[in-house]
ZATORDO-602271 format. One record per residue (C-alpha): x, y, z. Coordinates in pm, whole numbers, plus 50000, padded with zeros to 5 digits. Example, Ala and Ser with C-alpha at 12.3 -4.5 7.8 and 13.67 -1.06 7.14 Angstrom:
BEGIN
512304955050780 513674989450714 
***
This chain:
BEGIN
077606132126404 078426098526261 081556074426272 083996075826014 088286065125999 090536094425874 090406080725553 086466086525512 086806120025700 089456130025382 087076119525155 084366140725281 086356171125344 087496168524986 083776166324914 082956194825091 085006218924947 084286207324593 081066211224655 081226244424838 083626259924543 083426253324180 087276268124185 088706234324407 090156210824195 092186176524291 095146164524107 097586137124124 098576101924073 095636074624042 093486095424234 090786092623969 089036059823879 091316043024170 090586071324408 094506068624546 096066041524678 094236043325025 091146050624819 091296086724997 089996104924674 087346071224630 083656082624402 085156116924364 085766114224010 082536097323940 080706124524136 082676160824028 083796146723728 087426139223519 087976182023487 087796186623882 089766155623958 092176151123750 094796118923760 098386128023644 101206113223509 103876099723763 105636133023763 105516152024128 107756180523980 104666186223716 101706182823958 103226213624131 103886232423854 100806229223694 099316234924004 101246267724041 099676280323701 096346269823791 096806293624103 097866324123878 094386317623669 092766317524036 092226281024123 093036264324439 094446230924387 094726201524619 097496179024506 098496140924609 101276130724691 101336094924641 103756082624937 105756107425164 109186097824966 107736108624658 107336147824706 111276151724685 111356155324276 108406179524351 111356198824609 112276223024371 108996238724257 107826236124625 110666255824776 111626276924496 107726285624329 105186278024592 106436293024873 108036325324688 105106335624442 103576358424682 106566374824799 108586372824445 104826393624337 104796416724642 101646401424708 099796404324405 099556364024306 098496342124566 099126307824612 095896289024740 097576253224671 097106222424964 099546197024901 098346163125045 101246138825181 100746108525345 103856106025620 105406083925836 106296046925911 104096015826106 102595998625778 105675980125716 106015996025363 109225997525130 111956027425109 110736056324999 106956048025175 108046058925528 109176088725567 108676118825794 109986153925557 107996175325757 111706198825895 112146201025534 109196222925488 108266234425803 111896254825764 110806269625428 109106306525442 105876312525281 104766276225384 102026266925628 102846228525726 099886208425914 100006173526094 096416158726170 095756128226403 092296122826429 088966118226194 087616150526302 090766176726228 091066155925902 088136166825833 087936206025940 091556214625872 091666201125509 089026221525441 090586250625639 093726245025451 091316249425075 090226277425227 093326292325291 095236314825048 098686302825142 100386275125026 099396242725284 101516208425302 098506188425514 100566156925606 098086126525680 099736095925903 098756065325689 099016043125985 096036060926110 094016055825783 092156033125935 091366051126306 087506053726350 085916080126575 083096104426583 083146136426345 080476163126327 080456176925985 077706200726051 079246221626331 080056258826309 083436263326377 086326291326348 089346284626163 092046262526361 094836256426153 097586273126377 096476261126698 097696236426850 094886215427095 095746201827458 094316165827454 094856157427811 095786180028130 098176171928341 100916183328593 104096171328572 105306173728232 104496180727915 104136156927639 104486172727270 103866156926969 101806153726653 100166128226329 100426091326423 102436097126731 099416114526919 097706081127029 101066069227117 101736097927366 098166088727507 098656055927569 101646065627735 099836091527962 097936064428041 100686044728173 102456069228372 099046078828539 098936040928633 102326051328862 101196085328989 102786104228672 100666133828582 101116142828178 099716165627980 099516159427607 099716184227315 098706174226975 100876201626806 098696200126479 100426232226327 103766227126239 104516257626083 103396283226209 103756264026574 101646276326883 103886289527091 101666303027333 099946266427366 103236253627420 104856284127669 101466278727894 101586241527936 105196241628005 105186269028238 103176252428452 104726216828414 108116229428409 109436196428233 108756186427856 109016158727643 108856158627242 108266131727030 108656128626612 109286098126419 112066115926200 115856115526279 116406135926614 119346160626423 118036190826293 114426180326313 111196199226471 112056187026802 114996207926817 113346239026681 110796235026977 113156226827219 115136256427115 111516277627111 110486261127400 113996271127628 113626308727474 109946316427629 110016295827955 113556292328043 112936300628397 110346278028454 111996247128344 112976221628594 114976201228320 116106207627964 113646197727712 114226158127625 113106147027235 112336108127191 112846103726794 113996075626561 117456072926464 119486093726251 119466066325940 117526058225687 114366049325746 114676010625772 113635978925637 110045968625724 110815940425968 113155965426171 110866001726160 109305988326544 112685992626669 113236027026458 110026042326562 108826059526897 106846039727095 105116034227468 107986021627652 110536052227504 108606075527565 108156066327891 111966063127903 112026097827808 109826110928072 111826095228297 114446115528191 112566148928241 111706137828626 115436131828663 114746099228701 117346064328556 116396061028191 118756054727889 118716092627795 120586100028116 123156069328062 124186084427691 125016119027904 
***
Protein backbone atom coordinates (compact mmCIF):
# COMPACT_ATOMS: atom_id res chain seq x y z
CA UNK A 1 0.00 0.00 0.00
CA UNK A 2 1.29 3.49 -0.41
CA UNK A 3 -0.33 7.03 -1.06
CA UNK A 4 -0.66 8.25 -4.38
CA UNK A 5 -3.42 11.16 -6.26
CA UNK A 6 -5.27 9.69 -9.37
CA UNK A 7 -2.84 11.16 -11.41
CA UNK A 8 0.14 8.89 -9.98
CA UNK A 9 -2.28 5.91 -9.78
CA UNK A 10 -2.67 6.51 -13.98
CA UNK A 11 0.77 6.59 -14.26
CA UNK A 12 1.37 3.36 -12.62
CA UNK A 13 -1.44 1.50 -14.13
CA UNK A 14 -0.08 2.59 -17.47
CA UNK A 15 3.17 1.18 -16.14
CA UNK A 16 1.84 -1.89 -15.27
CA UNK A 17 0.40 -2.97 -18.26
CA UNK A 18 3.40 -1.93 -20.34
CA UNK A 19 5.30 -3.79 -18.38
CA UNK A 20 3.05 -6.84 -18.12
CA UNK A 21 2.53 -6.84 -22.19
CA UNK A 22 5.04 -6.01 -24.77
CA UNK A 23 1.69 -5.58 -27.15
CA UNK A 24 0.37 -2.15 -24.93
CA UNK A 25 1.30 0.79 -26.55
CA UNK A 26 0.30 4.66 -25.63
CA UNK A 27 -0.43 7.25 -28.16
CA UNK A 28 -1.48 10.76 -28.30
CA UNK A 29 -0.81 14.37 -28.02
CA UNK A 30 2.42 15.50 -25.89
CA UNK A 31 2.22 12.49 -23.98
CA UNK A 32 5.88 11.78 -24.68
CA UNK A 33 8.75 13.99 -23.42
CA UNK A 34 5.86 16.23 -21.65
CA UNK A 35 4.11 13.15 -20.34
CA UNK A 36 0.46 15.03 -21.09
CA UNK A 37 -0.62 18.02 -19.89
CA UNK A 38 -1.38 16.71 -16.26
CA UNK A 39 1.90 14.86 -16.62
CA UNK A 40 -0.40 11.56 -16.50
CA UNK A 41 1.90 9.66 -19.06
CA UNK A 42 5.20 11.49 -16.96
CA UNK A 43 8.92 9.04 -17.34
CA UNK A 44 6.96 6.70 -19.55
CA UNK A 45 8.68 7.55 -22.59
CA UNK A 46 12.03 7.66 -20.97
CA UNK A 47 11.37 4.24 -19.42
CA UNK A 48 9.40 2.01 -22.49
CA UNK A 49 10.79 4.05 -24.97
CA UNK A 50 9.57 6.55 -28.18
CA UNK A 51 8.01 3.04 -30.16
CA UNK A 52 5.66 2.17 -27.07
CA UNK A 53 4.72 5.74 -26.39
CA UNK A 54 4.31 7.42 -29.09
CA UNK A 55 3.32 11.46 -29.22
CA UNK A 56 1.05 12.38 -32.24
CA UNK A 57 0.23 15.10 -34.22
CA UNK A 58 -2.83 17.26 -33.05
CA UNK A 59 -5.19 15.11 -35.04
CA UNK A 60 -7.86 13.01 -32.70
CA UNK A 61 -9.53 11.64 -35.96
CA UNK A 62 -5.86 9.99 -36.74
CA UNK A 63 -4.99 8.73 -33.22
CA UNK A 64 -8.11 6.52 -33.63
CA UNK A 65 -7.56 5.41 -36.82
CA UNK A 66 -4.22 4.46 -36.46
CA UNK A 67 -5.13 2.98 -33.43
CA UNK A 68 -7.81 0.91 -35.20
CA UNK A 69 -5.03 -0.60 -37.57
CA UNK A 70 -2.77 -1.26 -34.85
CA UNK A 71 -5.70 -3.46 -33.38
CA UNK A 72 -6.12 -5.47 -36.74
CA UNK A 73 -2.09 -6.26 -36.46
CA UNK A 74 -3.06 -7.34 -32.72
CA UNK A 75 -2.02 -4.43 -30.53
CA UNK A 76 -3.97 -2.88 -27.83
CA UNK A 77 -3.65 0.77 -27.82
CA UNK A 78 -4.31 3.28 -25.11
CA UNK A 79 -4.99 6.63 -26.62
CA UNK A 80 -5.15 10.37 -25.00
CA UNK A 81 -7.37 12.45 -25.38
CA UNK A 82 -6.00 15.71 -24.60
CA UNK A 83 -9.15 17.61 -23.01
CA UNK A 84 -12.76 16.10 -23.03
CA UNK A 85 -13.84 18.68 -25.98
CA UNK A 86 -11.28 17.37 -28.10
CA UNK A 87 -12.50 13.66 -28.84
CA UNK A 88 -15.42 15.11 -31.09
CA UNK A 89 -13.17 15.22 -34.53
CA UNK A 90 -12.19 11.67 -33.29
CA UNK A 91 -16.51 11.05 -33.33
CA UNK A 92 -16.54 9.54 -36.51
CA UNK A 93 -13.93 6.78 -36.33
CA UNK A 94 -15.16 6.13 -32.72
CA UNK A 95 -18.78 5.52 -33.58
CA UNK A 96 -18.50 4.35 -37.01
CA UNK A 97 -14.89 1.98 -36.71
CA UNK A 98 -14.32 1.24 -33.09
CA UNK A 99 -17.38 0.22 -31.97
CA UNK A 100 -18.49 -1.75 -35.33
CA UNK A 101 -15.18 -3.76 -36.20
CA UNK A 102 -16.18 -6.69 -34.29
CA UNK A 103 -19.61 -6.91 -35.39
CA UNK A 104 -18.95 -5.48 -39.16
CA UNK A 105 -16.18 -8.92 -38.86
CA UNK A 106 -18.69 -11.28 -37.19
CA UNK A 107 -16.27 -11.40 -34.59
CA UNK A 108 -13.19 -12.22 -36.19
CA UNK A 109 -11.16 -8.65 -35.50
CA UNK A 110 -11.22 -7.43 -32.15
CA UNK A 111 -10.89 -4.15 -30.94
CA UNK A 112 -8.65 -4.07 -27.68
CA UNK A 113 -8.36 -0.07 -27.85
CA UNK A 114 -8.79 2.18 -24.23
CA UNK A 115 -9.42 5.59 -25.09
CA UNK A 116 -8.32 7.91 -22.19
CA UNK A 117 -10.50 11.25 -21.72
CA UNK A 118 -10.16 13.56 -19.13
CA UNK A 119 -14.02 14.93 -18.39
CA UNK A 120 -15.75 17.38 -16.69
CA UNK A 121 -15.69 20.99 -15.27
CA UNK A 122 -14.23 22.57 -11.57
CA UNK A 123 -10.63 23.73 -12.87
CA UNK A 124 -11.97 26.82 -14.27
CA UNK A 125 -10.63 25.90 -17.80
CA UNK A 126 -11.68 27.44 -21.30
CA UNK A 127 -14.53 26.04 -23.83
CA UNK A 128 -13.88 23.04 -25.09
CA UNK A 129 -11.85 21.90 -21.53
CA UNK A 130 -15.10 21.08 -19.61
CA UNK A 131 -17.11 18.91 -20.86
CA UNK A 132 -19.02 15.81 -19.82
CA UNK A 133 -19.69 13.50 -23.55
CA UNK A 134 -20.07 10.52 -21.68
CA UNK A 135 -24.38 9.98 -23.21
CA UNK A 136 -22.64 10.33 -26.40
CA UNK A 137 -20.87 7.10 -26.05
CA UNK A 138 -22.41 5.36 -23.45
CA UNK A 139 -25.51 5.22 -26.25
CA UNK A 140 -23.17 3.74 -28.90
CA UNK A 141 -23.16 -0.32 -29.20
CA UNK A 142 -20.00 -2.15 -29.08
CA UNK A 143 -18.65 0.46 -26.48
CA UNK A 144 -17.76 -0.18 -22.87
CA UNK A 145 -17.74 3.50 -21.18
CA UNK A 146 -16.03 3.77 -17.53
CA UNK A 147 -16.09 6.75 -14.97
CA UNK A 148 -13.41 6.37 -12.09
CA UNK A 149 -13.34 8.55 -8.87
CA UNK A 150 -10.76 7.45 -6.76
CA UNK A 151 -6.75 6.57 -6.84
CA UNK A 152 -7.40 2.99 -6.40
CA UNK A 153 -10.12 2.16 -9.43
CA UNK A 154 -7.77 4.45 -11.49
CA UNK A 155 -5.52 2.23 -10.96
CA UNK A 156 -7.24 -1.44 -11.32
CA UNK A 157 -9.79 -0.50 -13.95
CA UNK A 158 -7.30 1.08 -16.46
CA UNK A 159 -5.58 -1.85 -16.38
CA UNK A 160 -8.83 -3.92 -16.56
CA UNK A 161 -9.87 -1.82 -19.42
CA UNK A 162 -6.00 -2.94 -21.39
CA UNK A 163 -6.96 -6.06 -20.58
CA UNK A 164 -10.11 -6.04 -22.10
CA UNK A 165 -10.80 -6.95 -25.76
CA UNK A 166 -13.54 -4.41 -26.31
CA UNK A 167 -13.23 -1.07 -27.14
CA UNK A 168 -13.01 1.10 -23.49
CA UNK A 169 -13.61 5.09 -23.23
CA UNK A 170 -12.01 5.31 -19.38
CA UNK A 171 -13.09 8.94 -18.59
CA UNK A 172 -10.74 10.44 -15.74
CA UNK A 173 -12.31 13.69 -13.75
CA UNK A 174 -9.36 16.17 -13.94
CA UNK A 175 -10.61 17.97 -10.94
CA UNK A 176 -9.70 14.92 -9.07
CA UNK A 177 -6.10 14.77 -10.52
CA UNK A 178 -4.91 15.81 -7.61
CA UNK A 179 -7.08 13.50 -4.86
CA UNK A 180 -4.56 11.47 -2.68
CA UNK A 181 -5.54 8.20 -0.99
CA UNK A 182 -4.26 4.77 -0.35
CA UNK A 183 -3.90 2.18 -3.35
CA UNK A 184 -2.65 -1.38 -3.08
CA UNK A 185 -1.04 -2.29 -6.28
CA UNK A 186 -0.14 -5.70 -5.19
CA UNK A 187 -3.60 -7.13 -4.42
CA UNK A 188 -5.24 -10.04 -6.25
CA UNK A 189 -8.29 -8.97 -7.54
CA UNK A 190 -11.15 -10.12 -10.15
CA UNK A 191 -12.08 -7.99 -12.89
CA UNK A 192 -14.56 -5.00 -11.90
CA UNK A 193 -15.21 -3.00 -14.75
CA UNK A 194 -19.10 -3.45 -14.88
CA UNK A 195 -19.80 -3.20 -11.35
CA UNK A 196 -20.83 -0.59 -9.91
CA UNK A 197 -19.53 -0.23 -5.84
CA UNK A 198 -21.89 1.02 -2.90
CA UNK A 199 -19.68 3.56 -1.01
CA UNK A 200 -21.92 4.22 1.86
CA UNK A 201 -25.22 2.33 3.19
CA UNK A 202 -27.98 3.93 3.97
CA UNK A 203 -31.86 3.91 4.24
CA UNK A 204 -33.73 6.43 2.91
CA UNK A 205 -32.68 7.09 -0.50
CA UNK A 206 -30.43 6.40 -2.87
CA UNK A 207 -27.77 8.62 -4.10
CA UNK A 208 -26.34 7.73 -7.75
CA UNK A 209 -23.61 9.13 -9.32
CA UNK A 210 -20.11 8.78 -10.72
CA UNK A 211 -16.17 10.61 -11.64
CA UNK A 212 -15.76 13.91 -9.77
CA UNK A 213 -19.26 14.02 -8.50
CA UNK A 214 -18.68 10.93 -6.09
CA UNK A 215 -17.01 13.01 -3.23
CA UNK A 216 -19.65 15.50 -3.79
CA UNK A 217 -22.53 13.03 -3.09
CA UNK A 218 -20.42 12.09 0.11
CA UNK A 219 -20.12 15.17 1.48
CA UNK A 220 -23.63 15.50 1.00
CA UNK A 221 -24.44 12.17 2.83
CA UNK A 222 -22.65 13.64 5.32
CA UNK A 223 -24.85 16.50 5.68
CA UNK A 224 -28.11 14.93 5.57
CA UNK A 225 -26.87 12.38 8.27
CA UNK A 226 -26.15 15.61 10.36
CA UNK A 227 -30.36 16.00 10.16
CA UNK A 228 -31.33 12.35 10.59
CA UNK A 229 -31.23 11.70 6.62
CA UNK A 230 -30.06 8.20 5.96
CA UNK A 231 -28.29 7.99 2.19
CA UNK A 232 -26.79 5.52 0.53
CA UNK A 233 -24.24 6.33 -2.15
CA UNK A 234 -23.44 4.51 -5.42
CA UNK A 235 -20.36 5.26 -7.30
CA UNK A 236 -21.83 3.97 -10.66
CA UNK A 237 -18.23 3.43 -12.14
CA UNK A 238 -19.62 1.51 -15.30
CA UNK A 239 -21.42 3.56 -17.49
CA UNK A 240 -22.01 1.34 -20.14
CA UNK A 241 -22.74 -1.56 -19.44
CA UNK A 242 -24.56 -0.05 -16.05
CA UNK A 243 -25.21 -2.38 -12.94
CA UNK A 244 -28.51 -2.74 -12.84
CA UNK A 245 -28.73 -5.16 -10.26
CA UNK A 246 -26.50 -2.73 -7.91
CA UNK A 247 -28.86 -0.16 -8.67
CA UNK A 248 -32.49 -2.37 -8.51
CA UNK A 249 -31.13 -3.63 -4.85
CA UNK A 250 -30.30 -0.32 -3.31
CA UNK A 251 -33.39 1.24 -4.55
CA UNK A 252 -35.63 -1.42 -3.61
CA UNK A 253 -34.88 -1.06 -0.34
CA UNK A 254 -34.69 2.83 -0.21
CA UNK A 255 -37.57 3.26 -2.36
CA UNK A 256 -36.47 6.94 -3.30
CA UNK A 257 -33.42 7.88 -5.65
CA UNK A 258 -31.48 10.65 -6.54
CA UNK A 259 -28.98 10.98 -9.67
CA UNK A 260 -26.45 13.30 -10.16
CA UNK A 261 -24.16 14.15 -13.59
CA UNK A 262 -22.53 17.32 -14.42
CA UNK A 263 -23.85 17.21 -18.15
CA UNK A 264 -27.12 18.88 -19.38
CA UNK A 265 -30.15 17.00 -17.67
CA UNK A 266 -31.98 16.32 -21.48
CA UNK A 267 -31.18 13.18 -22.90
CA UNK A 268 -28.29 12.46 -20.59
CA UNK A 269 -27.43 9.17 -18.37
CA UNK A 270 -29.64 10.32 -15.73
CA UNK A 271 -32.57 9.79 -17.78
CA UNK A 272 -31.52 6.41 -19.10
CA UNK A 273 -31.26 5.33 -15.34
CA UNK A 274 -34.18 6.89 -14.29
CA UNK A 275 -35.97 5.26 -17.10
CA UNK A 276 -33.93 1.75 -16.06
CA UNK A 277 -34.35 2.47 -12.67
CA UNK A 278 -38.62 2.95 -12.93
CA UNK A 279 -38.61 -0.40 -15.25
CA UNK A 280 -37.05 -2.89 -12.45
CA UNK A 281 -38.38 -1.35 -9.18
CA UNK A 282 -41.41 0.48 -10.10
CA UNK A 283 -43.31 -0.88 -7.25
CA UNK A 284 -41.02 -0.09 -4.75
CA UNK A 285 -40.62 3.49 -5.40
CA UNK A 286 -42.02 5.97 -3.02
CA UNK A 287 -41.24 8.94 -5.51
CA UNK A 288 -40.17 9.22 -9.13
CA UNK A 289 -36.54 9.23 -9.60
CA UNK A 290 -35.22 13.08 -9.24
CA UNK A 291 -31.73 13.94 -11.43
CA UNK A 292 -29.67 17.08 -10.09
CA UNK A 293 -27.57 18.07 -13.37
CA UNK A 294 -26.15 21.31 -14.86
CA UNK A 295 -28.06 23.20 -17.25
CA UNK A 296 -28.95 22.48 -20.66
CA UNK A 297 -26.24 25.20 -22.22
CA UNK A 298 -23.04 25.27 -23.01
CA UNK A 299 -20.77 24.58 -20.67
CA UNK A 300 -19.94 28.13 -19.30
CA UNK A 301 -17.37 30.60 -18.79
CA UNK A 302 -14.90 29.81 -15.98
CA UNK A 303 -16.03 32.43 -13.45
CA UNK A 304 -19.75 31.08 -13.83
CA UNK A 305 -19.13 26.83 -14.02
CA UNK A 306 -19.83 26.95 -9.71
CA UNK A 307 -23.21 27.97 -10.54
CA UNK A 308 -23.45 25.37 -13.66
CA UNK A 309 -22.17 22.46 -11.75
CA UNK A 310 -23.80 20.08 -9.06
CA UNK A 311 -22.87 20.75 -5.83
CA UNK A 312 -23.63 20.11 -1.80
CA UNK A 313 -26.45 22.35 -1.32
CA UNK A 314 -28.44 20.93 -4.80
CA UNK A 315 -28.10 17.93 -4.15
CA UNK A 316 -29.41 18.23 -1.00
CA UNK A 317 -32.20 20.22 -2.69
CA UNK A 318 -32.77 17.26 -4.65
CA UNK A 319 -33.11 14.85 -1.90
CA UNK A 320 -35.44 16.94 -0.55
CA UNK A 321 -37.39 16.42 -3.39
CA UNK A 322 -37.35 12.57 -3.18
CA UNK A 323 -38.64 12.79 0.70
CA UNK A 324 -41.43 14.97 -0.64
CA UNK A 325 -40.12 17.52 1.10
CA UNK A 326 -40.10 21.92 -0.16
CA UNK A 327 -37.12 22.14 -2.50
CA UNK A 328 -36.89 24.05 -5.88
CA UNK A 329 -37.50 20.76 -7.90
CA UNK A 330 -41.02 20.64 -6.50
CA UNK A 331 -41.63 24.58 -7.17
CA UNK A 332 -40.67 24.06 -11.16
CA UNK A 333 -43.64 21.16 -11.03
Amino acid sequence: MSAMTMGGALNAGLRAALTADPKVLVMGEDIGALGGVYRITDGLQREFGPRRVMDTPLAESGILGTAVGLAYRGYRPVCEIQFDGFIYPAFDQIVSQVARMHSRTNGAVKMPITIRVPVGGGIGSAEHHSDSPEAYFAHTPGLRVVSVSNPQDAYDLLQDAIACDDPVLFFEPKRRYHMKAEVDTARSRPAAMGTARVLREGTDATLVTFGGLVQVALAAADAAADEGVSLEVIDLRSLSPIDWVALATSVRRTGRVVIAHEAPESVGLGAELAAGITERCFYFLEHAPVRVTGFDIPFPPSKLERHHLPDLDRMLDGVDAALGRPSSLAEED
